[in-house]
C-alpha positions as CSV (number, residue, x, y, z in Angstrom):
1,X,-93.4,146.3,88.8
2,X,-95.8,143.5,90.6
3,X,-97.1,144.3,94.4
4,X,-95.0,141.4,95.5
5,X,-91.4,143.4,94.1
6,X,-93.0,146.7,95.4
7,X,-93.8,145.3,99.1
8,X,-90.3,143.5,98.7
9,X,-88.8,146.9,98.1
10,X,-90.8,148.6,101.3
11,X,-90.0,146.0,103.7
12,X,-86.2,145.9,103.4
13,X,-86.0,150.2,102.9
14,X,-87.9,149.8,105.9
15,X,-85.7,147.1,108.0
16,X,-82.6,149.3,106.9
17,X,-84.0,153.3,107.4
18,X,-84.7,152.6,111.0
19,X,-82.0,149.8,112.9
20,X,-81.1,149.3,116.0
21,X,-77.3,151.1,116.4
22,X,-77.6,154.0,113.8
23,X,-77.4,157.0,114.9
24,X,-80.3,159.7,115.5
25,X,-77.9,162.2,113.2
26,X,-77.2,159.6,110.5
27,X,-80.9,158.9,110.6
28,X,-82.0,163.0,110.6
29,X,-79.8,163.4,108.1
30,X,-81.1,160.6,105.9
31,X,-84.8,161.7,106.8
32,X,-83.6,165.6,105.5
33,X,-82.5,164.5,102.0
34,X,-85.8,162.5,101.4
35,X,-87.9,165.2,102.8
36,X,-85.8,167.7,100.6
37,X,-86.8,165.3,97.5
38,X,-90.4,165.4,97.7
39,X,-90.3,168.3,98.3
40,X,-88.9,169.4,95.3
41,X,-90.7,166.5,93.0
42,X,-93.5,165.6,94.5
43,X,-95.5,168.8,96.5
44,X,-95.9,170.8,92.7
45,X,-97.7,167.5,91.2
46,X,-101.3,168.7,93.1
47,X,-103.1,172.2,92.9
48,X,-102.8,173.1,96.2
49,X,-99.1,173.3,96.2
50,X,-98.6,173.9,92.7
51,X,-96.8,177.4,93.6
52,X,-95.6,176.5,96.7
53,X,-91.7,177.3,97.6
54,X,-90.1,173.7,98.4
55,X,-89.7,174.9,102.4
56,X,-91.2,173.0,104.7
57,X,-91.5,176.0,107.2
58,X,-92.9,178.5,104.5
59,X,-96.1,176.0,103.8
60,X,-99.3,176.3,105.5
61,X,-100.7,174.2,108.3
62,X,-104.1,172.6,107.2
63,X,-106.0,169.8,108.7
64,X,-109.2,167.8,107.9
65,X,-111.3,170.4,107.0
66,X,-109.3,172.2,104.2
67,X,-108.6,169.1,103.0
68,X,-112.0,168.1,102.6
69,X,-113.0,171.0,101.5
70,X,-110.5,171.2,98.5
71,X,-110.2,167.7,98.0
72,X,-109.2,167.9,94.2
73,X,-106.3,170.2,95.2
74,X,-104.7,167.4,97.2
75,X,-104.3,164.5,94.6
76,X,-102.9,164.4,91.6
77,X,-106.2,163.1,89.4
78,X,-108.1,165.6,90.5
79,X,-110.6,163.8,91.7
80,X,-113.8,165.7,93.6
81,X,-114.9,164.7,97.3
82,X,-118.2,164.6,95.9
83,X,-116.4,161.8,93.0
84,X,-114.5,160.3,96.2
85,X,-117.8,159.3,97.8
86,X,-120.1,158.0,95.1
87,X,-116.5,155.7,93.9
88,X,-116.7,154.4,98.0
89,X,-120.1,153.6,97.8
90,X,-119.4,151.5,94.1
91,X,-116.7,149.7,95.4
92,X,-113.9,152.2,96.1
93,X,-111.8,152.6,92.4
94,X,-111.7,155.7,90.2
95,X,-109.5,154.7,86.9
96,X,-107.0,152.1,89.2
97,X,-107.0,154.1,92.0
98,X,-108.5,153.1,95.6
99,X,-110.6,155.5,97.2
100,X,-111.1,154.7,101.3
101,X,-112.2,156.5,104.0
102,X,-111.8,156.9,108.1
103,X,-114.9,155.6,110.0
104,X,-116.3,158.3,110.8
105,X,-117.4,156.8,114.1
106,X,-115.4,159.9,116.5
107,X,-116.3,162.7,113.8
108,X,-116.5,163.8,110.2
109,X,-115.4,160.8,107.6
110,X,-111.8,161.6,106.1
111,X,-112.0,160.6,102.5
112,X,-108.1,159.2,101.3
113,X,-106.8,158.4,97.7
114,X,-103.8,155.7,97.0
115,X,-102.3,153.8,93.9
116,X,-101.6,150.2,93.9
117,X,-98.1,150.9,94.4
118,X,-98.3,152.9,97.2
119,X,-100.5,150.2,98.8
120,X,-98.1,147.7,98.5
121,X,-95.6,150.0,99.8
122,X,-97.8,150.2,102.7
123,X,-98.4,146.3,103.2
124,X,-94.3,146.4,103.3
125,X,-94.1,149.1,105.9
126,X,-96.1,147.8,108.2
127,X,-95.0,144.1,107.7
128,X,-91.7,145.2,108.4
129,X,-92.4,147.1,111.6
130,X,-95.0,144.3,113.4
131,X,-93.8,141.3,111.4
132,X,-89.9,141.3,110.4
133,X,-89.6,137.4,110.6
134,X,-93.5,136.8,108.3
135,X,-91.1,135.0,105.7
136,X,-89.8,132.1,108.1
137,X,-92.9,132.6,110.7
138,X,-95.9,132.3,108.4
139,X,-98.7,134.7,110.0
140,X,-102.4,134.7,110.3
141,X,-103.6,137.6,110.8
142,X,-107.1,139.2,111.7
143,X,-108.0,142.5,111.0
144,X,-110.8,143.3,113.5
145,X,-112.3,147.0,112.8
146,X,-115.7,149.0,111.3
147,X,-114.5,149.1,108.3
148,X,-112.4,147.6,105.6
149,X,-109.8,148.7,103.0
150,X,-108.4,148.2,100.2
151,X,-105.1,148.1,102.1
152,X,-106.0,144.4,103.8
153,X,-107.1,142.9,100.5
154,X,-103.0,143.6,99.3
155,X,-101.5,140.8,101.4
156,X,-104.3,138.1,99.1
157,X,-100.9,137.6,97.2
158,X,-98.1,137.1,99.8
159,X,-98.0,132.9,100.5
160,X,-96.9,133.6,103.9
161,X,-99.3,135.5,105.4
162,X,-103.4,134.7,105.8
163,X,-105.0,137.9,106.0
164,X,-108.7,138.1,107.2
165,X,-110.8,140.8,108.1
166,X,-113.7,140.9,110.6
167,X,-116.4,144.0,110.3
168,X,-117.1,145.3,113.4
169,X,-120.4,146.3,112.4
170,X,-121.7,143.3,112.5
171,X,-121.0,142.4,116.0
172,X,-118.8,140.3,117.7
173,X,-121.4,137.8,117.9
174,X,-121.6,137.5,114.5
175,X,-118.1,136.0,113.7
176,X,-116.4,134.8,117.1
177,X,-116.7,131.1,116.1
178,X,-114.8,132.3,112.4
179,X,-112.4,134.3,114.2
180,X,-111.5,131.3,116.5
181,X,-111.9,128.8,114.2
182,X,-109.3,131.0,111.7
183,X,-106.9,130.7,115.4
184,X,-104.4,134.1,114.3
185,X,-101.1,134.0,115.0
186,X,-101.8,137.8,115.7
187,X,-104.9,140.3,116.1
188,X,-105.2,143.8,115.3
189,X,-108.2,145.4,116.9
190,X,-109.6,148.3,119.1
191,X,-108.8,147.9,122.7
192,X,-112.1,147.3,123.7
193,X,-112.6,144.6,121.4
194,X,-108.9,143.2,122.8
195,X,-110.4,143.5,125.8
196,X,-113.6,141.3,124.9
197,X,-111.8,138.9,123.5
198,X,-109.7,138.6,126.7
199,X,-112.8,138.2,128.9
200,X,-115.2,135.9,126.9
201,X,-112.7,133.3,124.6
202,X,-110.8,131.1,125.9
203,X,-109.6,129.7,122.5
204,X,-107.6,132.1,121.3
205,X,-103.9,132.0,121.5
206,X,-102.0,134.6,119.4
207,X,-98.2,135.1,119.5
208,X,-99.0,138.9,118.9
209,X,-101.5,141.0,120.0
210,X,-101.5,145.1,118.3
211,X,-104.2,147.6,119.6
212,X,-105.4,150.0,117.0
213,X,-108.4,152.8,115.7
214,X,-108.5,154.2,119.4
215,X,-106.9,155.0,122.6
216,X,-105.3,152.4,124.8
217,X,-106.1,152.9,128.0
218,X,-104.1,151.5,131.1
219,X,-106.6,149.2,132.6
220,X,-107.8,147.5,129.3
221,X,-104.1,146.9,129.0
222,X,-103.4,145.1,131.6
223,X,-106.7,142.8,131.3
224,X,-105.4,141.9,128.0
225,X,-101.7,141.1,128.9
226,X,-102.9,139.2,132.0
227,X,-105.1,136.8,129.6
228,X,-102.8,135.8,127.0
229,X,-99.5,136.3,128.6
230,X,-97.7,138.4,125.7
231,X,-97.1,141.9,125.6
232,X,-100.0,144.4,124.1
233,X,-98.4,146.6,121.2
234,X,-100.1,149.6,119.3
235,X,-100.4,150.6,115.8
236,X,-101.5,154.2,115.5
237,X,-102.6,154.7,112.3
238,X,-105.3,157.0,110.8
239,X,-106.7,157.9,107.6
240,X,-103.6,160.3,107.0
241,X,-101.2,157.5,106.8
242,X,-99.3,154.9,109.5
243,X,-97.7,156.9,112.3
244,X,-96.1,155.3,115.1
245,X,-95.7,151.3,115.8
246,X,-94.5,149.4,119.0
247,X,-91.1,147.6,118.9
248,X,-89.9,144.3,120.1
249,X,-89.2,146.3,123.2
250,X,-92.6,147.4,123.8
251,X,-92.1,151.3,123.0
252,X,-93.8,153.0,120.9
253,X,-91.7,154.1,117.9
254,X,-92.8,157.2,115.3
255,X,-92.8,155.8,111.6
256,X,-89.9,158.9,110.4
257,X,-88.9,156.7,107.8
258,X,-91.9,158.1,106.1
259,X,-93.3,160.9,107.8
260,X,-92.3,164.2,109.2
261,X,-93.1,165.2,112.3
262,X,-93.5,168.9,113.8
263,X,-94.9,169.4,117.4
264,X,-97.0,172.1,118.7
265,X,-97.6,172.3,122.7
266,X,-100.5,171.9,124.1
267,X,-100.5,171.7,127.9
268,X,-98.5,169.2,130.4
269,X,-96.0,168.4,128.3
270,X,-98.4,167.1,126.0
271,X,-97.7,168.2,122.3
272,X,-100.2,167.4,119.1
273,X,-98.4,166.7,116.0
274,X,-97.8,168.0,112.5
275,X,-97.6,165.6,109.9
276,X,-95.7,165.8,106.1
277,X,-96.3,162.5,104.5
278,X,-93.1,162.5,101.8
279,X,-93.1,159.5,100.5
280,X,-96.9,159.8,99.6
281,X,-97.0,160.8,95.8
282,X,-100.7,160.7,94.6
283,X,-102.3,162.5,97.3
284,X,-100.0,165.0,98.9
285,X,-100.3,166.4,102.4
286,X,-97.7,168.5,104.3
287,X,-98.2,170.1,107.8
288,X,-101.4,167.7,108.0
289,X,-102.7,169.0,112.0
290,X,-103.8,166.2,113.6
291,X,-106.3,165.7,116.0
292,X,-104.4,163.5,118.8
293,X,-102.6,164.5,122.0
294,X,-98.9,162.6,122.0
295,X,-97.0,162.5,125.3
296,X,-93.0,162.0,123.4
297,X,-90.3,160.0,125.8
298,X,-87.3,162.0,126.4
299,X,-85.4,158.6,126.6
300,X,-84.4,156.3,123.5
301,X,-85.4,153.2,123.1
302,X,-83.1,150.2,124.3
303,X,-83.9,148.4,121.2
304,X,-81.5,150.6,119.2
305,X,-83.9,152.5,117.0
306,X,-83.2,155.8,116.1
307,X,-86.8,156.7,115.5
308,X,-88.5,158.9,118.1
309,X,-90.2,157.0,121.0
310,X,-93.8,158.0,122.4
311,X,-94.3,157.3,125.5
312,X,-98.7,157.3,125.5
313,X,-101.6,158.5,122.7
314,X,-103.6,160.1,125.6
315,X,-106.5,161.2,123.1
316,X,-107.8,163.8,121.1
317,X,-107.4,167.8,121.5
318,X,-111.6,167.7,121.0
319,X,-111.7,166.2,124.3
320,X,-109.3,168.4,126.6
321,X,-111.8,169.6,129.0
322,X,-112.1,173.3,129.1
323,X,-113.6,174.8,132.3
324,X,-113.7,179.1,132.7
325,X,-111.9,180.3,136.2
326,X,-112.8,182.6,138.4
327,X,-111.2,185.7,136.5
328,X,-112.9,184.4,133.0
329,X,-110.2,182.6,131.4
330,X,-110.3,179.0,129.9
331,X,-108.5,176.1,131.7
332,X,-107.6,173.3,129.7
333,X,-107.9,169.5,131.6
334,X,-106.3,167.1,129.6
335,X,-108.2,163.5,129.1
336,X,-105.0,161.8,130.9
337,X,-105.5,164.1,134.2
338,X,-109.0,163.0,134.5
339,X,-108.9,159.2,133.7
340,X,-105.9,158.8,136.1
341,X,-107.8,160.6,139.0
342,X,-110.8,158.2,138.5
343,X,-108.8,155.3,138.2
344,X,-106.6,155.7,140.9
345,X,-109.4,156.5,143.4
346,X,-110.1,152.9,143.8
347,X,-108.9,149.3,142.4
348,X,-112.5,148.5,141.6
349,X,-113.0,150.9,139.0
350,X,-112.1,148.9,136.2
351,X,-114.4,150.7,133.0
352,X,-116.0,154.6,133.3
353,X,-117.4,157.2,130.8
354,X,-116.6,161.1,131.9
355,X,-118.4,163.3,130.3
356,X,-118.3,167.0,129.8
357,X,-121.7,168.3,129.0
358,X,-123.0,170.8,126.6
359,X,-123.8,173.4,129.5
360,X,-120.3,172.8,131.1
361,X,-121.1,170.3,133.8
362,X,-119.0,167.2,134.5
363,X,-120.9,163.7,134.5
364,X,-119.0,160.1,135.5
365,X,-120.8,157.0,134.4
366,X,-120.0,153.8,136.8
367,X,-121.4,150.7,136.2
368,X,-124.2,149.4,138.9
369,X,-122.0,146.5,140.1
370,X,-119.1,149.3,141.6
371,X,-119.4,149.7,145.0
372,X,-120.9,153.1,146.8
373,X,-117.2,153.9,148.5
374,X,-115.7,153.6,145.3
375,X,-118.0,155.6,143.5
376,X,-117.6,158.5,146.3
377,X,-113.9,158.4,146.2
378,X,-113.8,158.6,142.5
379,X,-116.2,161.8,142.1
380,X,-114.2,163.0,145.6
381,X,-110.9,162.4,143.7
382,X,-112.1,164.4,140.3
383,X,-113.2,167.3,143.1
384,X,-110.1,167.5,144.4
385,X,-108.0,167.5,140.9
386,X,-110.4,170.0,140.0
387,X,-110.2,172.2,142.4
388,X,-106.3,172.0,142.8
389,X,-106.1,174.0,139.4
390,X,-108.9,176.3,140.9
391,X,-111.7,175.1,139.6
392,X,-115.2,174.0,141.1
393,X,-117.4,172.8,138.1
394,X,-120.8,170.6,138.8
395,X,-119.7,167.2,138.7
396,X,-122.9,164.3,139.2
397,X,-122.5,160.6,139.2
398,X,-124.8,158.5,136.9
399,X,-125.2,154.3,136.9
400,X,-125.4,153.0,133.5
401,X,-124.3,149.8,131.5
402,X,-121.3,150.5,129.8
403,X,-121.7,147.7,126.9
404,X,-119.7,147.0,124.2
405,X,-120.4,149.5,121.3
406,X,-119.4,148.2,117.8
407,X,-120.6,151.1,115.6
408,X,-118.3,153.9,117.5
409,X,-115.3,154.2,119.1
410,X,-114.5,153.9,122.8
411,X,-114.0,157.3,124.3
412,X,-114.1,157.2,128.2
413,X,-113.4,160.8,128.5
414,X,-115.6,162.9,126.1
415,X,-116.3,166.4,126.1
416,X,-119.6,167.4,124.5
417,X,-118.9,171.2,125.5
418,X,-118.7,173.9,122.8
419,X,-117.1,177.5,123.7
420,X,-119.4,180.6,122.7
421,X,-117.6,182.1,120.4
422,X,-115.8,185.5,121.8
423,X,-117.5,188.8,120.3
């Protein structure tokens, strides 16, 4: 079958798994016979499940590491990490099938493996979650990240939609008069580089904007809906597979249509997820750990949807703060604690970096142009947060630039600190 039938196929499974009016049980119970398939068909087709019972709750949990580690295990050709890198570096195909990768720019690179047909699939997933109405509404649509995919070369056959993608490598500089001469109908792009856009081009006009690759913080949010006037949706995707996508409502909607999600706690009602991909079928992942903190809503969504609603991506579980109390035990401060505290110290605080050093010690980065009081209140405010769970940590103030980086991603709370392990 062509891409076109295949993405044809995705979009309208897609437009019918999740509407508006069905119920959460008809949808559970839809989700449970698919999951229950794969299971069954698809988990023996790689190594690493070969023996595996077909129970969800009797498999391990794994995560990036074992992945990478066994990468042969988890797809169905076989193919080597080592074969997975030199394919990327030759143009990304092993015998018809794409080999891409995560940026790398928050970590270790993720290597991923996909067939054409599960490409297209994608390309009608997505389409049918951000653009339902592509068909009568023809889209242009850039792409703005550090690094492309075989996944945005896909839509090169679809009449209706103009896909271009802009490296972020390159700079911004680079390409802004191409990007505004190309004048999307809708960007996909980092917040920061939302944010950028917002403050320095006054050409741009999209009729949808979708934040992606990193977190979306509050205040670039509302510098980019004040500017164009339209509301800022998300797209949280990683090199595991699409995850979650705002509706027409604005909410932030789990993709369960094609993933299964587990939750383990974390702290303040914060949970990090468990993924099973099931209808992936080349390269097989089930209870996939992620690295990102997910605050869930406990409300549905007034659009209809029976999908799951999040309510904020506050970061990654690398960068929960841990301090040691007084009695020696570790006290876990998650990154939405500490950005709120700075941020609602004073209006003027509008961009920040907090760090958490090697040795322990907290530092807040403040541009030169924010005012002294401000400044004061902010690192007064973090004191006070602080020491309401009981803890008194070092925390200095440092003036710095806070540019635009293009080669990493935006992370304004960052912990560089590394437990000794216990003996």
């Amino acid at each position: 079958m062509n891409g076109r039938f295949q993405t044809g196929i995705a979009f309208a499974e897609t437009l019918w798994t999740g509407p508006s009016g069905r119920s959460r049980k008809a949808f559970e119970d839809w989700q449970k016979r698919r999951l229950d398939g794969w299971l069954r068909q698809s988990l023996p087709k790689v190594d690493f499940y070969r023996d595996a019972p077909p129970r969800l709750d009797q498999l391990p949990v794994i995560d990036k590491a074992i992945v990478m580690s066994r990468f042969e295990a988890f797809n169905r050709a076989r193919i080597t990490a080592e074969a997975g890198w030199r394919a990327l570096e030759a143009g990304g195909e092993i015998d018809g099938i794409n080999i891409g990768a995560s940026t790398g720019t928050s970590g270790n690179r993720g290597l991923y493996a996909i067939t054409a047909v599960e490409r297209f699939r994608w390309l009608g997933t997505i389409l049918a979650k951000t653009l339902p109405r592509f068909l009568w509404h023809p889209e242009r649509v850039a792409i703005i990240l550090p690094q492309s995919s075989s996944l945005y070369e896909s839509p090169a056959r679809l009449r209706q939609l103009h896909l271009r993608f802009f490296d972020l490598r390159h700079g911004i500089a680079s390409w802004l008069n191409e990007l505004e001469a190309f004048n999307p109908t809708t960007i996909v792009a980092p917040p920061r580089v939302l944010r950028y856009l917002a403050e320095t081009s006054g050409r741009l006009a999209p009729r949808k904007l979708y934040a992606g690759a990193e977190t979306l913080d509050p205040i670039d949010r509302v510098v980019v809906e004040k500017r164009f006037g339209i509301l800022l949706g998300q797209i949280y995707m990683a090199t595991e597979g699409l995850f979650a996508v705002t509706c027409a409502h604005g909410r932030l909607h789990l993709a369960e249509d094609a993933n299964f999600f587990e939750f383990e706690p974390v702290a303040n009602d914060l949970v990090t997820p468990l993924v099973t991909g099931f209808r992936r079928d080349f390269q097989i992942m089930a209870r996939y750990r992620m690295n990102d903190l997910l605050r869930l809503s406990s409300t549905p969504c007034s659009c209809g949807s029976p999908l799951q609603t999040v309510d904020e991506v506050i970061g990654r579980m690398d960068d929960i703060f841990i301090f040691t109390s007084d009695t020696g035990t570790d006290v876990p401060v998650t990154p939405d604690i500490l950005r709120n505290s700075v941020l609602d110290a004073s209006r003027e605080i509008s961009d920040f970096r907090l760090v958490q050093e090697a040795d322990g010690s907290v530092t807040l980065l403040l541009p030169p142009e924010v005012a002294e009081t401000s400044a004061e209140a902010a690192l007064s405010a973090l004191g006070k947060t602080l020491s309401a769970l009981d803890l008194v940590p070092a925390i200095s103030l440092r003036r710095e630039r806070l540019p635009l980086e293009s080669t990493r991603k935006l992370r304004r709370v960052e912990s560089r600190f590394k437990r000794q392990a216990q003996s």
